[in-house]
C-alpha positions as CSV (number, residue, x, y, z in Angstrom):
1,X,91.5,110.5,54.0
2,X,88.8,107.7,52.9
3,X,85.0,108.7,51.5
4,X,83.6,111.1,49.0
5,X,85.9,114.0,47.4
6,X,84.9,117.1,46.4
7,X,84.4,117.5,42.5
8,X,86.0,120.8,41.4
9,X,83.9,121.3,38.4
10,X,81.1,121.7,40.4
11,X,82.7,124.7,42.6
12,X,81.2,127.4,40.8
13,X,80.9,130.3,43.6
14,X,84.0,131.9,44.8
15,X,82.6,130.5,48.4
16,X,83.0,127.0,46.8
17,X,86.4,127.8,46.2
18,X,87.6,129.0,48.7
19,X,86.2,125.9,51.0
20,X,87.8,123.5,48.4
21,X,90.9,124.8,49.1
22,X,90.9,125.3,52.3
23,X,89.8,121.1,52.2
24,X,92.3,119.7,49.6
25,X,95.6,118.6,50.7
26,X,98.3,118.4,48.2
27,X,99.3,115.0,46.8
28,X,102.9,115.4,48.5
29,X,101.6,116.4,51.7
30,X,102.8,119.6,52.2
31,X,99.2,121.0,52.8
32,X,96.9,119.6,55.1
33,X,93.4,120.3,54.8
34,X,92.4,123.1,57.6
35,X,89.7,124.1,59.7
36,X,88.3,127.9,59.2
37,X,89.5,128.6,62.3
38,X,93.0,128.1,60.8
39,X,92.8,129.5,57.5
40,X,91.4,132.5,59.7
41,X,94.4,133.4,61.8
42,X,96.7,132.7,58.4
43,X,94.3,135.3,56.7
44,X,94.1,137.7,59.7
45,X,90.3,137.3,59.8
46,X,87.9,135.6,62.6
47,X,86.8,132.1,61.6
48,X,82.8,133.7,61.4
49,X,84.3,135.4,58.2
50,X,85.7,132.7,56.9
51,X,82.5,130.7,56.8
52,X,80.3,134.0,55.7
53,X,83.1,133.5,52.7
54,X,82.5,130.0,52.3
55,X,78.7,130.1,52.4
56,X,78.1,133.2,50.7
57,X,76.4,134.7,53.4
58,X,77.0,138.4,52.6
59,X,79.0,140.4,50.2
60,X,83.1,139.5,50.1
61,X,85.0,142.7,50.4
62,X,87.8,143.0,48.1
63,X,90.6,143.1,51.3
64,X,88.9,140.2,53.4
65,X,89.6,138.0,49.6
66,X,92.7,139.3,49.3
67,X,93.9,138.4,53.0
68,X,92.2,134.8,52.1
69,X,94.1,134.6,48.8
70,X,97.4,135.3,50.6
71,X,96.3,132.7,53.1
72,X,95.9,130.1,50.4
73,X,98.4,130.9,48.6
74,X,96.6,131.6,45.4
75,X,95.8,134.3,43.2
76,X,92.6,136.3,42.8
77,X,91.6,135.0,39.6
78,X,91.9,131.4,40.6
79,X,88.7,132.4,43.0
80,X,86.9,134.3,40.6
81,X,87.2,132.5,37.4
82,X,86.3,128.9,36.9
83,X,88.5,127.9,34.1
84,X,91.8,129.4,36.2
85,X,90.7,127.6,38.9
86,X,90.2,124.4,37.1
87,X,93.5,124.6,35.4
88,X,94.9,125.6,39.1
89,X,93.5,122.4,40.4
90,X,94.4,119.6,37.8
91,X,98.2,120.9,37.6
92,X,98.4,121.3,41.0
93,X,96.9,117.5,42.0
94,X,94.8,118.8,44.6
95,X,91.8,116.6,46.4
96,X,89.5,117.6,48.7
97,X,87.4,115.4,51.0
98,X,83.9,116.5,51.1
99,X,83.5,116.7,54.8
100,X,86.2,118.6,57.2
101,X,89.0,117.0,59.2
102,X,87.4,115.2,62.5
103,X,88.5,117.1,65.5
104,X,89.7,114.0,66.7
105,X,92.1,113.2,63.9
106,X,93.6,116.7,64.6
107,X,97.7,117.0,65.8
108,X,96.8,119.4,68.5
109,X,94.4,117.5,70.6
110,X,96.4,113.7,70.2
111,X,97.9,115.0,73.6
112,X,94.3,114.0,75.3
113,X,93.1,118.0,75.3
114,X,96.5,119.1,77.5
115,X,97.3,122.0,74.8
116,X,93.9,123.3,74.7
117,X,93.5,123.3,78.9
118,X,97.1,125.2,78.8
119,X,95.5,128.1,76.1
120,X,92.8,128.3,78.6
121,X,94.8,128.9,81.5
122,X,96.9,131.0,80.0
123,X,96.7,134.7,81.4
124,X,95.1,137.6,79.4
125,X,96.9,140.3,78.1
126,X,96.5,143.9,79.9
127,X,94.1,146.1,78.3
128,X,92.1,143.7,75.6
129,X,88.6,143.9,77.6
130,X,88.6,146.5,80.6
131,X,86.0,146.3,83.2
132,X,83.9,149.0,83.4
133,X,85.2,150.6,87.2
134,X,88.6,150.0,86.1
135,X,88.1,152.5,83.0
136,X,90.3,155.4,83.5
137,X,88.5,158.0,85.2
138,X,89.8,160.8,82.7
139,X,88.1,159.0,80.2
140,X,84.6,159.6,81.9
141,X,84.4,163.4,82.2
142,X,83.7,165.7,79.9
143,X,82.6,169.9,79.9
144,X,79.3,170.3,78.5
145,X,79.3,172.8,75.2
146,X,76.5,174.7,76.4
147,X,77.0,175.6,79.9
148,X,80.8,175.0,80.1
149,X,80.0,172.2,83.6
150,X,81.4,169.3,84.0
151,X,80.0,166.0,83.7
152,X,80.1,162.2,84.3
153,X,79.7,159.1,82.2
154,X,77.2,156.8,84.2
155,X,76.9,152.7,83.4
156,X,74.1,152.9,81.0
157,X,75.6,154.7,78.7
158,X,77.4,152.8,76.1
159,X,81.2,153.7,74.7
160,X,79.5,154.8,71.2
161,X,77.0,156.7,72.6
162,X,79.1,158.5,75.0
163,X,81.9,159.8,72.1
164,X,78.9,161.4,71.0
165,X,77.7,162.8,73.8
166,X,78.0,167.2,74.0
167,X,75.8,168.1,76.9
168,X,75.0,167.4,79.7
169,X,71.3,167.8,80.0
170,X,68.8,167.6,77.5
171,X,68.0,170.7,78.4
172,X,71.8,172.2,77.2
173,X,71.1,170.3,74.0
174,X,67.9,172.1,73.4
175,X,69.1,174.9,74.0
176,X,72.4,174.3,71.9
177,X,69.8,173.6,69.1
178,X,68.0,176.6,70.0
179,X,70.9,179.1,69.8
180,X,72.0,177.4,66.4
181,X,68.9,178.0,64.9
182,X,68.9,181.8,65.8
183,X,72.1,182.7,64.6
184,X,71.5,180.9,60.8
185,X,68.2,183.2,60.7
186,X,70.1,186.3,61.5
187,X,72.8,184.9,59.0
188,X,69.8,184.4,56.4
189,X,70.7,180.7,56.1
190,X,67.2,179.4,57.8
């Protein structure tokens, strides 16, 4: 790769890092630079977190840099701590260009895009994303704590919102409140 390499002394976030390693290629050519969407299925994570990582976007959590470290290959403290990471770098003979590898300079699309049209085609498993008719019907009843009847999930209700969901009426729920409220004064609790 030709142009303008990334200086490692002037990585100073664990961000930085992390993209200059993800970038540099080892002098024998064992490791290629990759894309975040690579180092994100080596890691276990979506690419999105990869690049939060990269430019500091929120707070690292302590697994997510772990999974990454495993990814690289590196330890903790070569992320954290500049003088580990420098040493890590100069004995290691790592370069890293400062822009990403071109799409088009990529192994998997040389073919003229054939790999990528085949991952599109390629069926879905069962049971990742579930229309909503097809949920199982089971699944959308429930007996209301209050009054003991039985009733139905509509479409506007959303999954989170209907785990939650006791009664069937706001009425019941009121009333639920209600009955709660009676019995902690007679306990003396109100």
């Amino acid at each position: 790769m030709s142009g303008q390499w990334l200086k490692p002394e002037e990585m100073q976030t664990v961000g930085d890092r992390v993209r200059f390693f993800r970038l540099s290629q080892s002098p024998c050519g064992t490791k290629p630079p990759w894309t975040r969407k690579e180092l994100g299925a080596k890691a276990g994570c979506a690419d999105c977190t990869i690049r939060n990582i990269e430019d500091e976007l929120r707070s690292i959590s302590e697994p997510s840099l772990r999974a990454v470290c495993g990814a690289l290959g590196v330890r903790m403290s070569m992320l954290t701590k500049q003088d580990k990471f420098l040493e890590c770098v100069r004995v290691l003979g790592l370069k890293a260009p400062g822009k990403a590898p071109s799409i088009k300079q990529r192994e998997d699309v040389r073919d003229g895009g054939a790999s990528w049209a085949a991952n599109r085609s390629r069926p879905k498993p069962e049971g990742i994303r579930v229309d909503s008719r097809q949920r199982d019907k089971a699944d959308d009843r429930k007996n209301c704590e209050c009054c003991g009847d039985e009733f139905r999930r509509n479409d506007r209700i959303s999954s989170y919102d209907w785990a939650k969901k006791r009664f069937c009426s706001a009425k019941c729920g009121g009333l639920a409140v209600q009955a709660r409220l009676r019995a902690q004064r007679e306990r003396g609790v109100a």
